[in-house]
C-alpha positions as CSV (number, residue, x, y, z in Angstrom):
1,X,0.0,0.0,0.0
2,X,1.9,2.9,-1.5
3,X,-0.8,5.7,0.2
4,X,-2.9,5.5,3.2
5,X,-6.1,4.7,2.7
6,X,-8.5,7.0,4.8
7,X,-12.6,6.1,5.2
8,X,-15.0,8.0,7.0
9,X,-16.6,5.3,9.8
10,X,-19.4,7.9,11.5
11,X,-20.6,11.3,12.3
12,X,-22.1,13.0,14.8
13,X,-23.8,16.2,15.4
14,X,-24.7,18.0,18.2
15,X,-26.8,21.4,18.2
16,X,-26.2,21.7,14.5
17,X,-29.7,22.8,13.0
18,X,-32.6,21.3,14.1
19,X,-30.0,18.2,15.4
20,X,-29.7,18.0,19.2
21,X,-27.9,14.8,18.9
22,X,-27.8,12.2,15.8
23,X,-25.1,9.9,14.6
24,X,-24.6,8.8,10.9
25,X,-23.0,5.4,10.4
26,X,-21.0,4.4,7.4
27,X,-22.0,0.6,6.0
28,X,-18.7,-0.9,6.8
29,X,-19.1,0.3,10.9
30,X,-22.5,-0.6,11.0
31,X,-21.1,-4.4,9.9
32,X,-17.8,-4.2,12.0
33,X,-16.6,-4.8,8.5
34,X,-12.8,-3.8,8.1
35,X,-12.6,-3.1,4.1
36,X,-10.5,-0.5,2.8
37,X,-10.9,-1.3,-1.1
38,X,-15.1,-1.4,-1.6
39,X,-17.8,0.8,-2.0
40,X,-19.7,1.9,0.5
41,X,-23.0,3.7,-0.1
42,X,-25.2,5.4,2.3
43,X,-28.6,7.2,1.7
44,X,-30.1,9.7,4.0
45,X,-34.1,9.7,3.8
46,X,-36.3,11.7,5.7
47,X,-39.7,14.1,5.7
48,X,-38.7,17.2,4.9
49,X,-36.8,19.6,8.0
50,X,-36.1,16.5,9.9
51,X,-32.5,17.0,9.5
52,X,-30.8,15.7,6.0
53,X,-29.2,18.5,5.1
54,X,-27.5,18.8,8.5
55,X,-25.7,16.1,7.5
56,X,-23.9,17.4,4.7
57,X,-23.3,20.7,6.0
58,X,-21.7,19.1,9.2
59,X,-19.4,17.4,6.9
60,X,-18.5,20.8,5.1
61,X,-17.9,22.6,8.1
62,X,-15.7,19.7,9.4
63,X,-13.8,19.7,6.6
64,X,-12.8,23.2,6.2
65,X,-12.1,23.1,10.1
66,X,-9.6,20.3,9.3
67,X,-7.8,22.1,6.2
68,X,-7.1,24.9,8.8
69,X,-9.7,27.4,7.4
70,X,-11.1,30.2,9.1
71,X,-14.7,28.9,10.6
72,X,-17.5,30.2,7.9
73,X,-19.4,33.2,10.5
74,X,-22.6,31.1,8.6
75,X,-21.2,28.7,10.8
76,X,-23.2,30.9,13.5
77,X,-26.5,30.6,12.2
78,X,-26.4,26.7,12.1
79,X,-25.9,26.4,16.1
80,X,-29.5,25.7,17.7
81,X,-31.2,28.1,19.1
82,X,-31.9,26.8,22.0
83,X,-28.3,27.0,23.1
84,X,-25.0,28.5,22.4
85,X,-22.8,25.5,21.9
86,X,-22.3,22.5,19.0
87,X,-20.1,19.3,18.3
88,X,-18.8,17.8,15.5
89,X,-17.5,14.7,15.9
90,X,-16.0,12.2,13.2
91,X,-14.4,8.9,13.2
92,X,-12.1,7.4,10.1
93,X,-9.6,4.2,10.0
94,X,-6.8,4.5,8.7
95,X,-5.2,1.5,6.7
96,X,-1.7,1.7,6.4
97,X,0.6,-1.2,4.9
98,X,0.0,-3.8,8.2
99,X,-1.4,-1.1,10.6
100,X,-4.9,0.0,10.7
101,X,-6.4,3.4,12.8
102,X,-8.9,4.0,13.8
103,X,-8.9,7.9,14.6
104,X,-11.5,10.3,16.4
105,X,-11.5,14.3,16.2
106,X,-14.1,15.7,18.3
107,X,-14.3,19.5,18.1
108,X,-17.2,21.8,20.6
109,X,-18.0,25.0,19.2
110,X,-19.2,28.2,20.7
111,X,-21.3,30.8,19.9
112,X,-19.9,34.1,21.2
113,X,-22.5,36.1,19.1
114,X,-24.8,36.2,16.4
115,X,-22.0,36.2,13.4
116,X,-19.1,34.5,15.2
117,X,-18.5,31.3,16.2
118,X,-15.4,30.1,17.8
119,X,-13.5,26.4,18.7
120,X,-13.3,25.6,22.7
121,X,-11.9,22.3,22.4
122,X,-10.4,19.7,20.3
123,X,-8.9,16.4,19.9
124,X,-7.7,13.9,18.4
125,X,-7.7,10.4,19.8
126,X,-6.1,7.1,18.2
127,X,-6.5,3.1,18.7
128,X,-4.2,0.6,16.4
129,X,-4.8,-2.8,15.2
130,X,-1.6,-4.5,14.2
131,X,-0.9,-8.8,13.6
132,X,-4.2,-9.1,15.3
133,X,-2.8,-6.9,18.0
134,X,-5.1,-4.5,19.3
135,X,-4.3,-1.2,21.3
136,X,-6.7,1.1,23.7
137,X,-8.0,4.0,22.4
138,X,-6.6,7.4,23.7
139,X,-6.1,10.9,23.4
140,X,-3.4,12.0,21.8
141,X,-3.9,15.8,21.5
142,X,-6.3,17.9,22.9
143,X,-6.2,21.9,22.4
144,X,-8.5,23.7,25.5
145,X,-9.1,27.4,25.2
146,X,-9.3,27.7,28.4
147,X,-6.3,26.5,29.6
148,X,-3.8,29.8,28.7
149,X,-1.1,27.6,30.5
150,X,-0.6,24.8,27.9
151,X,-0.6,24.4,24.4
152,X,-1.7,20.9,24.2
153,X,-2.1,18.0,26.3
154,X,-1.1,15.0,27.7
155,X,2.0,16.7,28.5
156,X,3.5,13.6,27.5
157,X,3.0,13.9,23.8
158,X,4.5,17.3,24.4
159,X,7.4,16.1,25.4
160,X,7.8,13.5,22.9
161,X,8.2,16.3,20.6
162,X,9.9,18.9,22.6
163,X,12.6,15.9,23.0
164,X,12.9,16.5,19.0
165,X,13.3,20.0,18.8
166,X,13.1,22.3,22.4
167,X,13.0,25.1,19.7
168,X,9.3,24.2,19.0
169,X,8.2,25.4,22.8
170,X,8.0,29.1,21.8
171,X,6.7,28.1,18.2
172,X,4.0,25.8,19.6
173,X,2.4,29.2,22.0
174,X,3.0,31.5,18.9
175,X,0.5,28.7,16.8
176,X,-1.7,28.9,19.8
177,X,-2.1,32.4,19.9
178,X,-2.0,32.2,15.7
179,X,-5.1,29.9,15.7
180,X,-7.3,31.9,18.3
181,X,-6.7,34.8,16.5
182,X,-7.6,33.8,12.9
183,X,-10.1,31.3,14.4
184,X,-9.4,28.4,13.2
185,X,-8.1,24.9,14.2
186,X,-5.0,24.7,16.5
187,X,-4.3,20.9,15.5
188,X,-4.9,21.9,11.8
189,X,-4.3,25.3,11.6
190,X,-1.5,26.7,9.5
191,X,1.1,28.0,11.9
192,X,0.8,24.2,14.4
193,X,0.8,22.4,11.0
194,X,4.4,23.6,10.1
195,X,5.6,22.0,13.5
196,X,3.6,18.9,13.2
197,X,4.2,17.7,10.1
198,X,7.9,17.8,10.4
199,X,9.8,14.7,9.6
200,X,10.5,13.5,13.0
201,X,12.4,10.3,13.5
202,X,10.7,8.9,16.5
203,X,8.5,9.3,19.5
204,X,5.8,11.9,17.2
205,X,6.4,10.3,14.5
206,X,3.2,7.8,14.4
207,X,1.1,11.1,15.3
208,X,2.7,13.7,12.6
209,X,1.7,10.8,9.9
210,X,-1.7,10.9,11.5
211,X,-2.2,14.5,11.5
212,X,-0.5,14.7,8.0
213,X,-2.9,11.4,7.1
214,X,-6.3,13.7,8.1
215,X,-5.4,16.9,6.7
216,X,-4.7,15.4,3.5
217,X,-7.3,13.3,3.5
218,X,-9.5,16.7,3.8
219,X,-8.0,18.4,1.2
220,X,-7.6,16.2,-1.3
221,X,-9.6,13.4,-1.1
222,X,-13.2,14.8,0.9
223,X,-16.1,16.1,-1.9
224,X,-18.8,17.6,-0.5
225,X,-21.5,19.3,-2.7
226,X,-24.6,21.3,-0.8
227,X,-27.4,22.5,-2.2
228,X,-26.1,25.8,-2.9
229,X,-24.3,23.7,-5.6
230,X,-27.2,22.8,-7.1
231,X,-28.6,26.8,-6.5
232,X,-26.1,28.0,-9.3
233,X,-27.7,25.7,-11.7
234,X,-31.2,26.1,-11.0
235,X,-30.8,29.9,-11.4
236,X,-28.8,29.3,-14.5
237,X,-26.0,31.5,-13.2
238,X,-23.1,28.9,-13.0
239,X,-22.1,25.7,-14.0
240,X,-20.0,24.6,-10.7
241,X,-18.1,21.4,-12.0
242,X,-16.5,19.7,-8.8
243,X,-13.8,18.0,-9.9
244,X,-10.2,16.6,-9.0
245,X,-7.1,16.0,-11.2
246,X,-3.7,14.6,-10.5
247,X,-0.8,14.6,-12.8
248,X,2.7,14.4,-12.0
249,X,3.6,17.4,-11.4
250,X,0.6,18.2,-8.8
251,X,-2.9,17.5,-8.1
252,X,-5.3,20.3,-8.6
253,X,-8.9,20.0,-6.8
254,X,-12.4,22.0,-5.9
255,X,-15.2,23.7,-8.1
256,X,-14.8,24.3,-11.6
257,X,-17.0,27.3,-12.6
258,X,-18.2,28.3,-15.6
259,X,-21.0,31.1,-16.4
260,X,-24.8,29.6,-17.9
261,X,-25.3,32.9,-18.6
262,X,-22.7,34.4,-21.2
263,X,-19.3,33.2,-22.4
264,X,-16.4,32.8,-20.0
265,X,-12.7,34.2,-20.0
266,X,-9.8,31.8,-19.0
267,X,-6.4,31.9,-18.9
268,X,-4.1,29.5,-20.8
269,X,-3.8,27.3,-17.3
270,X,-7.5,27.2,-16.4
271,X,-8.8,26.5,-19.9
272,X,-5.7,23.3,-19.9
273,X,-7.7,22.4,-16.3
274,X,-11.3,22.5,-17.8
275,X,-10.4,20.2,-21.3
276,X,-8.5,17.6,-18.5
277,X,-12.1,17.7,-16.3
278,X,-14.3,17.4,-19.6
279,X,-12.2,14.8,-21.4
280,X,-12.7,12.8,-18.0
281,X,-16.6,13.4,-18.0
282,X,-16.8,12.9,-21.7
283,X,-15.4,9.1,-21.0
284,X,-18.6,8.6,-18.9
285,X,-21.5,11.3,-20.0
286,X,-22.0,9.6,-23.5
287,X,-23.3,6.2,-21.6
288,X,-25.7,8.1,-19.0
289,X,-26.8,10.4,-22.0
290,X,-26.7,8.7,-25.3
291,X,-24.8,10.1,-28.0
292,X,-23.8,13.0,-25.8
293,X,-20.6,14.6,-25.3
294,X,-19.6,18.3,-24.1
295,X,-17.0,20.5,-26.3
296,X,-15.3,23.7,-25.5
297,X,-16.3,26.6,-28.0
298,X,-13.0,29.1,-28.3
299,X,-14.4,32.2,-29.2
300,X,-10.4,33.8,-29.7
301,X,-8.6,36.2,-27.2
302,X,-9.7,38.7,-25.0
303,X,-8.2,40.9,-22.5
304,X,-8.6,39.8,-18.5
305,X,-9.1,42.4,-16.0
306,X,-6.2,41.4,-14.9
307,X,-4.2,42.8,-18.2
308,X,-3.3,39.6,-19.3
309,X,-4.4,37.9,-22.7
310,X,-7.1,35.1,-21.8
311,X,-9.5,32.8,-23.4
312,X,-12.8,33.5,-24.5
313,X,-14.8,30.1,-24.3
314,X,-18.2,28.4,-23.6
315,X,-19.1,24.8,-23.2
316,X,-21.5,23.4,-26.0
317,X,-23.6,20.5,-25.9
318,X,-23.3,18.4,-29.2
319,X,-25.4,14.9,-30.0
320,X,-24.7,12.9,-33.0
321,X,-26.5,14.0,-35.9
322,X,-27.7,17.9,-34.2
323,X,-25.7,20.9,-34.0
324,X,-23.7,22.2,-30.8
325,X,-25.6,24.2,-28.9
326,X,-24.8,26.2,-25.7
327,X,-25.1,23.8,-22.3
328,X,-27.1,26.1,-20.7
329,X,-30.3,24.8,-23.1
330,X,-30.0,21.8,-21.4
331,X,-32.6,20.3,-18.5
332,X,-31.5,21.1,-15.5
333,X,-31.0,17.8,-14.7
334,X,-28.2,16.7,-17.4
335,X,-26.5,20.1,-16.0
336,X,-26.8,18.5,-12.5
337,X,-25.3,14.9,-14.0
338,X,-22.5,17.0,-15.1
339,X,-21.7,18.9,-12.2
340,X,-21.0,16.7,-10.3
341,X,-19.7,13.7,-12.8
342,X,-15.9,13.9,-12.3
343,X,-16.3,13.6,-8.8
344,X,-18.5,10.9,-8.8
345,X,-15.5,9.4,-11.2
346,X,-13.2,9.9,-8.6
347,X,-15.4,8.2,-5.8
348,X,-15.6,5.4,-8.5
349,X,-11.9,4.8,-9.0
350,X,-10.1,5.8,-5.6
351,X,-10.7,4.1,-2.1
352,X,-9.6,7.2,-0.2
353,X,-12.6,9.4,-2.0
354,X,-15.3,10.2,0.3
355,X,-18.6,12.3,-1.6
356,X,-21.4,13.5,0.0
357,X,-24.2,15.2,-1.9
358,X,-27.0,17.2,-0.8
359,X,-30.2,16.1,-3.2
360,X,-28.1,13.9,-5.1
361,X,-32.4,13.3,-7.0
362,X,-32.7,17.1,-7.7
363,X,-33.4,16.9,-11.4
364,X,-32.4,13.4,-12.0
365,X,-34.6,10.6,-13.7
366,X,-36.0,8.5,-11.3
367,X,-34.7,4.8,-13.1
368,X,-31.3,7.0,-13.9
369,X,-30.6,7.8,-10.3
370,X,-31.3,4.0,-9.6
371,X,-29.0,2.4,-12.1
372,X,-26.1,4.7,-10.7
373,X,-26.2,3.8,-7.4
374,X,-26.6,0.5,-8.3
375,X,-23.3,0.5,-10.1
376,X,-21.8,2.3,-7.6
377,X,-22.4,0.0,-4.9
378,X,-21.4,-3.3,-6.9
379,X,-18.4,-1.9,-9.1
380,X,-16.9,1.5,-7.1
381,X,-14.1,1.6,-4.3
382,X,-14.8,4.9,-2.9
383,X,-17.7,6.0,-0.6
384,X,-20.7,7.9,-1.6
385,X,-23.1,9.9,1.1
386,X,-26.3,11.3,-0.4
387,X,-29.5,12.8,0.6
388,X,-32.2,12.6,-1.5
389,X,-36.0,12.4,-1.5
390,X,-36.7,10.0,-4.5
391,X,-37.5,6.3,-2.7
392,X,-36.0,4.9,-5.6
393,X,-32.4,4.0,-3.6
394,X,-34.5,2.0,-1.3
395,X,-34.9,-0.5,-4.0
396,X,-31.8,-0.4,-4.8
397,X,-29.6,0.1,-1.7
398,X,-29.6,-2.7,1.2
399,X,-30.8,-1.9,4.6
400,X,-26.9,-0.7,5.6
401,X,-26.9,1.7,3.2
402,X,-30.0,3.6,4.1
403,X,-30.6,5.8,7.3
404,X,-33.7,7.5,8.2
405,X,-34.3,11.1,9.7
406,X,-36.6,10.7,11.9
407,X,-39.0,13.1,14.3
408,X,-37.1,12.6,17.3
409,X,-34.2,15.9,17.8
410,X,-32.7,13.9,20.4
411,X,-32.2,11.1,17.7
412,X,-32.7,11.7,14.8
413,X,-31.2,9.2,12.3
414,X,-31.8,5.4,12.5
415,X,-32.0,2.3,10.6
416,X,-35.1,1.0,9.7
417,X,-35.4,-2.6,12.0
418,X,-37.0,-5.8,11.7
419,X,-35.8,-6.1,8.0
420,X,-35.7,-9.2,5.8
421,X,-33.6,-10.6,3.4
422,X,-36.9,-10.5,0.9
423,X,-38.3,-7.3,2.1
424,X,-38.4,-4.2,-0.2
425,X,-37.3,-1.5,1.8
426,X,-39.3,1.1,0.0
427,X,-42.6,-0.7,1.5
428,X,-41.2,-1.3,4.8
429,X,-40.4,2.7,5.0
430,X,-44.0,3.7,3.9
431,X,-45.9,1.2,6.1
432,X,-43.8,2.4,9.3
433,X,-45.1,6.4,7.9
434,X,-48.9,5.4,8.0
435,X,-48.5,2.2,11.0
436,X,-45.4,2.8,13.1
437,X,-43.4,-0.1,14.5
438,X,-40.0,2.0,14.4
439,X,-37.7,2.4,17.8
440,X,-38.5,6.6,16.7
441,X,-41.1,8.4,14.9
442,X,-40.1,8.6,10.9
443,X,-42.7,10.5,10.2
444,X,-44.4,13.7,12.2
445,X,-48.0,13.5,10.6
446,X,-49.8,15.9,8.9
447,X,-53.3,16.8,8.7
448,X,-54.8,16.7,5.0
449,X,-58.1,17.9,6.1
450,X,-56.2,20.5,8.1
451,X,-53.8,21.6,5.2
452,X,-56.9,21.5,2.8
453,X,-59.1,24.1,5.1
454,X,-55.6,26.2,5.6
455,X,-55.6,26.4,2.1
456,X,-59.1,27.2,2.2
457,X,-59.0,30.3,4.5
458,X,-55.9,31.6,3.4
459,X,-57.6,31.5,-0.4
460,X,-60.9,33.5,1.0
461,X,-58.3,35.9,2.9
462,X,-56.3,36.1,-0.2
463,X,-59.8,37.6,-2.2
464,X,-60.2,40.5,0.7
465,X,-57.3,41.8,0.4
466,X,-57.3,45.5,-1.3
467,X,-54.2,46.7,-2.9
């Protein structure tokens, strides 16, 4: 195993949204299945504002906390109401060659006021399974606000890499006092990752290849599309393409975009980035859309405001036997399919690639979205987290692979129980809507005679109103 192969094993969320507490669970933890080279799939289904979304935007928030960004102030808005503190907490393994982690960061949150949001604590705990060897889990760094005293504890791993380099003592307060100020991660901020990601010989070394392990592993190698993703294309303002390429001199990776609404100026090293992402989609788009490929209309040179000569371009649809024509006359739902196509290749092809989508249905045929997850669950290696609204995954998708918002705050995903072998899943979830039988409420229940006289009133109020 040239690379380290990193999979996402759970997550939980505390306070985030309408969330007081619920924990996701990969397919491979829920079987106490240790598998670093197949897919795993796992669908998020729920009534609507019973927490899907929360999902998603727990795993963007955690990953831009482990790539040592500054926390979003949107961040803010997302802590419940009814208090002024959140978790995140997420769990990966880690295979390398004959070892295999199993690592825990758990960050708390806190809101100091309505647009800022700041990190109390975090850590980063580790167990190792090794020629059927297994070790304790434990802490092996925590960062505390509160404690102005010491940089990180236990004071043992300190001093494991104080023995190293004593020079790092004033570095590791300066990084301290960095990361509060910027707000961002101490572990993974900027200034701490500079001292832990040097090349020690011993002592750190195990937890410098861990920290390097995560970060990377966030940066490169985590997709996650929201809904605002989708947003772009609905309002036909941009075509976001999320995408990832590696080559040999480096890997590039993050959102491609490219205006719906006019033609778009690129310089000589973007427009070399887009025809690498559409020659990869083109080698998949023609089988999901017959006969279709995408091609990259050069329209000559124009002048950037940057002074520099660019690119004028614009991506055409073209179909065997019919003219190009500009991508933004396509359904919304082929512009969906290629938004988010290269990293659903990635996912396909690489056992480190973790993608979530928000809606991953918005737009999509119904038998279409179907046949992809089926595919992806038999032939990918990567892992795919969706939420979505179309039942259609539930006849596709065994009972590991789907999880279920349900009305319950303090519990809000689950997996559906008492399912067998020869039971279709999409039944089982609508007779437990109408009948029950579930350890939580899936379903809070409306009222059609209630929404139908609401209607009612609100139409006869509608009529007396004078303008």
């Amino acid at each position: 195993m040239d690379q380290p192969i990193v999979r996402l094993r759970s997550l939980e969320l505390t306070n985030i949204k309408n969330v007081e507490y619920g924990k996701v669970e990969l397919p491979n933890t829920l079987l106490k299945k240790s598998d670093p080279t197949s897919a795993e799939v796992l669908g998020i289904y729920g009534q609507n504002g019973s927490g899907k979304t929360a999902v998603i935007d727990g795993l963007h928030f955690l990953q831009q906390i482990m790539i040592g960004n500054r926390i979003d102030k949107s961040f803010a808005d997302y802590i419940d109401v009814s208090g002024d503190t959140a978790e995140l907490d997420a769990s990966f393994d880690i295979f390398s060659s004959d070892i295999t982690y199993e690592a825990d960061y758990h960050l708390s949150l806190r809101k100091v006021d309505e647009s800022s949001v700041i990190i109390d604590k975090e850590s980063l705990s580790r167990s190792k399974s090794s020629k059927n060897k297994r070790f304790n889990k434990t802490v092996f760094m925590e960062y505390n606000r509160k404690n102005k005293d010491t940089v990180f504890t236990p004071k043992k791993r300190l001093e494991e890499l104080l023995d190293e380099n004593k020079d790092y003592k004033m570095d590791l307060i300066v990084a301290k006092k960095m990361a509060e100020k910027s707000n961002c991660s101490y572990i993974f901020g900027e200034s701490s990752r500079e001292i832990f990601f040097d090349d020690y010989k011993e002592g750190f070394k195990e937890y410098s290849f861990l920290l390097k392990t995560l970060f990377s592993f966030a940066l490169r190698d985590l997709f996650v599309i929201r809904s605002s993703h989708s947003g772009m294309i609905t309002a036909k303002i941009f075509l976001p393409m999320a995408f990832r390429i590696d080559d040999d001199e480096n890997g590039m990776k993050g959102d491609f975009a490219v205006s719906l609404a006019q033609p778009t100026v690129l310089d000589e090293k973007r427009l070399n980035v887009l025809h690498q992402i559409i020659d990869q989609i083109n080698l998949v788009l023609y089988t999901i859309i017959p006969e279709m490929k995408i091609t990259i209309n050069e329209y000559g040179k124009q002048m950037m405001n940057n002074g520099k000569e660019g690119h004028k371009i614009e991506l055409m649809s073209s179909r065997e036997g019919l003219p190009p024509f500009p991508i933004r006359m396509e359904s919304e739902g082929i512009i969906k399919i290629i938004s988010i196509l290269n990293a659903l290749i990635q996912a396909f092809g690489d056992e480190s690639i973790c993608l979530a989508i928000d809606e991953f249905d918005a737009g999509i045929y119904e038998y279409m979205l179907g046949e992809l997850l089926g595919i992806f669950q038999e032939n990918a290696k990567g892992q795919l987290i969706f939420t979505s609204h179309n039942l259609r995954a539930l006849e596709m998708l065994g009972k590991e692979s789907i999880m279920f918002s349900t009305a319950n705050p303090e519990n809000r995903y689950i997996h559906m129980k008492n399912i067998k072998g020869s039971n279709n899943l999409r039944d089982v979830y609508l007779r437990s809507i109408t009948l029950g039988g579930q350890n939580e409420e899936i379903y809070k229940e409306t009222d059609s005679l209630k929404i139908a006289r609401a209607f009612r009133k609100a139409g006869r109020r509608r009529k007396n109103v004078t303008y």
